[in-house]
NULUM-583714 format. One record per residue (C-alpha): x, y, z; residue in one letter. Coordinates in steps of 0.1 Angstrom, whole numbers, plus 5000, padded with zeros to 4 digits. Layout:
<sites>
XYZA;...
</sites>
This chain:
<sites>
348680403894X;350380653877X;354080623866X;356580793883X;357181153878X;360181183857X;363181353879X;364281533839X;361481673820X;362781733790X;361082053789X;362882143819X;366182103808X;366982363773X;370582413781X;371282043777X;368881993750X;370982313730X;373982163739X;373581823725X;371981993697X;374882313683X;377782103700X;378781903670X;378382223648X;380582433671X;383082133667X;383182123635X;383682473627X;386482483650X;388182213632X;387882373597X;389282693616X;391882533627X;392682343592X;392382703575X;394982863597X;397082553593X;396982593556X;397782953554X;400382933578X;401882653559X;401482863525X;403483133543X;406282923553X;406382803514X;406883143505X;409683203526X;411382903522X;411182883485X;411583263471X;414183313448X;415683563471X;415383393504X;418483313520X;416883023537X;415882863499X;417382523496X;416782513462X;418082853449X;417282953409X;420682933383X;422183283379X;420583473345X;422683473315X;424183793306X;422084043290X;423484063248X;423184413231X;422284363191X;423284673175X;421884743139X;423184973111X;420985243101X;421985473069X;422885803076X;420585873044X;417685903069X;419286203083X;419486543069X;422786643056X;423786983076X;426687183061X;429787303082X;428987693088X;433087753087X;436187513076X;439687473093X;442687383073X;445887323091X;449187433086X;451587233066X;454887163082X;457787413070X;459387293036X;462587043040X;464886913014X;463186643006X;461686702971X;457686712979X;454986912970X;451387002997X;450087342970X;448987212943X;450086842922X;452286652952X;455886642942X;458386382952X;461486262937X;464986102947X;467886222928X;469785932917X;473385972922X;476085802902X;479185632915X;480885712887X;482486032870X;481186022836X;483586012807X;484586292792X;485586402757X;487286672740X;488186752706X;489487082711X;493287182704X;493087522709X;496087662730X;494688022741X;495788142773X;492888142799X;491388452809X;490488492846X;487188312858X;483988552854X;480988392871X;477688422857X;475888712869X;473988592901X;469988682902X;468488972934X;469188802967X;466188672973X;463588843001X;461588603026X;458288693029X;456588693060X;458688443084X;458488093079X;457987863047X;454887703043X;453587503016X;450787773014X;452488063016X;451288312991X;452388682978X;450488952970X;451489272952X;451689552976X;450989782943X;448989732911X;451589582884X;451789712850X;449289452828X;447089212836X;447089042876X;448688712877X;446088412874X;443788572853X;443488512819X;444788672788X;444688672756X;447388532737X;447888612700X;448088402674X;451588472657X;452888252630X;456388342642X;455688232681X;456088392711X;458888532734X;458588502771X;461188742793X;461988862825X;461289242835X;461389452867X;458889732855X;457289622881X;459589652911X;460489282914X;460489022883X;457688942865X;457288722836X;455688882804X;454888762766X;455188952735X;455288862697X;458888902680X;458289202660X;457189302699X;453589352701X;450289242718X;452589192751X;450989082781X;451589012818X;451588702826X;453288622860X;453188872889X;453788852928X;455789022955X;458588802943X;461288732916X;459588552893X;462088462862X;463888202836X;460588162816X;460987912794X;457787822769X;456887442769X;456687292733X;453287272723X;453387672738X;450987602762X;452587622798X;455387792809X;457887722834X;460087982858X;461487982888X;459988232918X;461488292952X;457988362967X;458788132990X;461888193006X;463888012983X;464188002943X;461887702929X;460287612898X;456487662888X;454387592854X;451887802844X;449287812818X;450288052791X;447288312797X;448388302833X;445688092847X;446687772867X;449687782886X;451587482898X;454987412920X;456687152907X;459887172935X;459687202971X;463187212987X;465487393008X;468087452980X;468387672949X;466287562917X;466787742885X;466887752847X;464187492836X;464187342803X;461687172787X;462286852766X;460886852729X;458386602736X;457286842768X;457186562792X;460586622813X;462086942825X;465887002827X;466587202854X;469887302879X;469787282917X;472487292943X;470387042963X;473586812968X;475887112977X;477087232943X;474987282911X;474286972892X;471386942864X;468486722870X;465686602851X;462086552863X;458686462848X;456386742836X;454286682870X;457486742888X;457486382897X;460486122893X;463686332894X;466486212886X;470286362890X;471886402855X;475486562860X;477686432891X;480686682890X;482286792924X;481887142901X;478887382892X;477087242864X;473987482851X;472187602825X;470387352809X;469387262773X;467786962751X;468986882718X;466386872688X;465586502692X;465686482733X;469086232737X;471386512747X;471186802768X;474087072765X;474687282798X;477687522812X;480187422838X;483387562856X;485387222864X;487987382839X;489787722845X;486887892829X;483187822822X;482987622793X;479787432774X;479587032776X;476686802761X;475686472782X;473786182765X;470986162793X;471385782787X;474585672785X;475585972807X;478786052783X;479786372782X;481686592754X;483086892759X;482187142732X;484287472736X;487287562746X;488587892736X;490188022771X;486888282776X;483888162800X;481088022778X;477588022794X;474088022786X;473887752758X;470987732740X;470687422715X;468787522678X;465487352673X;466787182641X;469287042660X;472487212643X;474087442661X;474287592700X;474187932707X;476188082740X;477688392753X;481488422756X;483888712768X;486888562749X;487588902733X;487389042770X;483289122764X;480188892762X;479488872727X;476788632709X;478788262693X;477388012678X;478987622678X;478287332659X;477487002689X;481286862679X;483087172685X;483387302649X;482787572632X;482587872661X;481388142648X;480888492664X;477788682658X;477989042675X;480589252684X;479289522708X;480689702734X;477589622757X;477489302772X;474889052748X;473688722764X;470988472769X;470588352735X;467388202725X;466788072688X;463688122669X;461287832657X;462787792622X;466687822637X;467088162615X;466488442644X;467988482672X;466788672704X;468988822732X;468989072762X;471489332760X;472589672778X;473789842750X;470890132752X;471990192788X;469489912805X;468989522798X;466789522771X;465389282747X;466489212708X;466188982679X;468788942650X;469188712618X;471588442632X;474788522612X;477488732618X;477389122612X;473289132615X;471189362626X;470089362659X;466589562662X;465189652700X;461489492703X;461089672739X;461490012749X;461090002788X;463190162808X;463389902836X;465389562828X;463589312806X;466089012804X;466188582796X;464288562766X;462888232755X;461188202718X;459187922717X;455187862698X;
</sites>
């Protein structure tokens, strides 16, 4: 008997067979799907939640440090050096009365003023009547060029002067009997010049479109000082003796005049009004360290050093007339050295020390004198009818030279220094030539 006919062939039935067979696969796959989009969806949420810049981060990063800049030094000798195609230089501030210098050396000084009058002495017994006061012949007003002072300011000649240009060298002879430096308007203003004593080989040595006067040679006859209004005002300047290196050595608002140099050449005697009326003052060569030497309520001027530097003679008018005094620079003591009822100005002390030389009208007309330092022994040495003054004495103490009028104009002369001499004209220039100084 045969068995039963199976109801479920198994070859009749595929779809279950390929069910039971792929089912477990399908399964599967579906499970790793699902894991995979798990995990990604779980990598995303990490993102979120844990960037640095989510707002949603529970565990937000620390703040970064400030950023530090090092800065290092590198030497500009890496770099080319490119010169300035043009250069500005500012004005200095207008002049003031404080003693200063911005033209050349700096100058700066304060005058030292003494709270007492210094003690005076006189020897003199002379009973003359006193003739009336004659003031000492004032210099040109002087002209202000171009508007305000400046501590640049410079003049230049309008017209070529007679001689060489000032700052340029000249030649300077070599004459055993020195050298005479003077004052001439030949030129239209003053000009300082140099000349020999028997009056040759002269030379131009100073020249602007100012006064430029009171030469006075320094010792060693290097450098000359004089005092130029170039800049408004009268003020002292050195200069080399060819004319070459000019310096200011005062820079104020008053009047500076008549410098002087000490034997040893390292101070300069000079007058100013810088305290109201004229006192003398001495300063360093440099125009440094200035100090106030006289302190009388009346015009003291004219300076002059004794031979060995411990006096300095000079002309004042606290008497009735104008009469010479010494002061120890020192002890400040002063003597009083004439009085003869004339005015008595322009002293000039003799290199050996000996005598001083002055101009006096005490006959009614400036003659030449000559006075021993303790008021003995006056002596007069011309007797003109001009007008002689501005003595200044020769290197041996023997000569004398002096400007005088008596061919018509101020003109220069030397004589033997005793009285009745000759006096012999060493210029013949019809302008003025005037305040000789013979020195090396």
């Amino acid at each position: 008997m045969l068995p039963p006919k199976n109801p479920f062939p198994e070859d009749e039935f595929p779809p279950r067979a390929s069910l039971n067979r792929y089912g477990p696969i399908f399964i599967n796959v579906l499970t790793i799907g699902c894991l995979i989009a798990t995990a990604w969806i779980g990598g995303l949420f990490g993102l979120i939640m844990f960037s640095p810049n989510s707002v949603v981060n529970p565990f937000p990063p620390p703040p970064l440090p400030p950023l530090a800049v090092i800065a290092t030094l590198t030497s500009t000798a890496l770099f080319p050096t490119i010169a300035p195609t043009w250069t500005f230089t500012p004005e200095p501030p207008p002049a003031t009365a404080t003693d200063t210098a911005t033209s050349g050396p700096t100058v700066t000084g304060t005058a030292i003023v003494l709270t007492t009058q210094p003690t005076t002495t006189s020897t003199s017994t002379s009973t003359r009547t006193a003739a009336p006061i004659v003031t000492e012949t004032p210099l040109p007003s002087p002209t202000q060029l171009g508007g305000s002072v400046t501590a640049t300011a410079t003049a230049t000649a309008t017209t070529q002067p007679v001689g060489t240009p000032t700052n340029t060298a000249v030649p300077i002879s070599n004459s055993p009997t020195g050298h005479i430096v003077f004052a001439s308007t030949r030129n239209g203003d003053a000009d300082v010049f140099i000349v020999d004593p028997d009056g040759n080989n002269e030379q131009l040595i100073v020249s602007a479109s100012s006064n430029d006067d009171r030469p006075s040679l320094s010792p060693d006859g290097k450098k000359i000082a004089f005092v130029s209004d170039r800049n408004g005002n009268p003020e002292i300047y050195v200069v080399n003796v060819d004319g070459t290196g000019e310096v200011r050595l005062t820079l104020t608002s008053a009047i500076e005049g008549n410098p002087a140099w000490s034997p040893d050449g390292l101070k300069i005697a000079f007058d100013s009004n810088r305290g109201g009326n004229f006192d003398v003052y001495v300063m360093n060569a440099d125009g440094n360290g200035v100090i106030q030497l006289t302190t009388n309520a009346k015009d003291d001027r004219w300076p002059s050093w004794s031979a060995d530097g411990t006096k300095v003679a000079f002309q004042s008018s606290r008497n009735p007339t104008v009469d010479i005094y010494t002061i120890d620079v020192v002890a400040k003591t002063e003597t009083r050295v004439t009085d003869n009822g004339g005015n008595n100005q322009s002293p000039a002390w003799s290199p050996d020390g000996a005598r001083i030389a002055y101009q006096s009208d005490q006959d009614d007309n400036f003659e030449l004198y000559s006075i021993k330092p303790d008021n003995s022994d006056e002596t007069q040495l011309t007797n003109n009818p001009a007008a002689d003054a501005n003595p200044a004495w020769s290197l041996d103490s023997k000569k004398l030279a002096f400007q005088s009028d008596r061919k018509g104009n101020s003109d220069i002369f030397v004589m033997d220094a005793f009285t009745g001499a000759e006096a012999t004209g060493i210029l013949t220039d019809p302008a003025d030539d005037r305040q000789p100084f013979w020195g090396k």
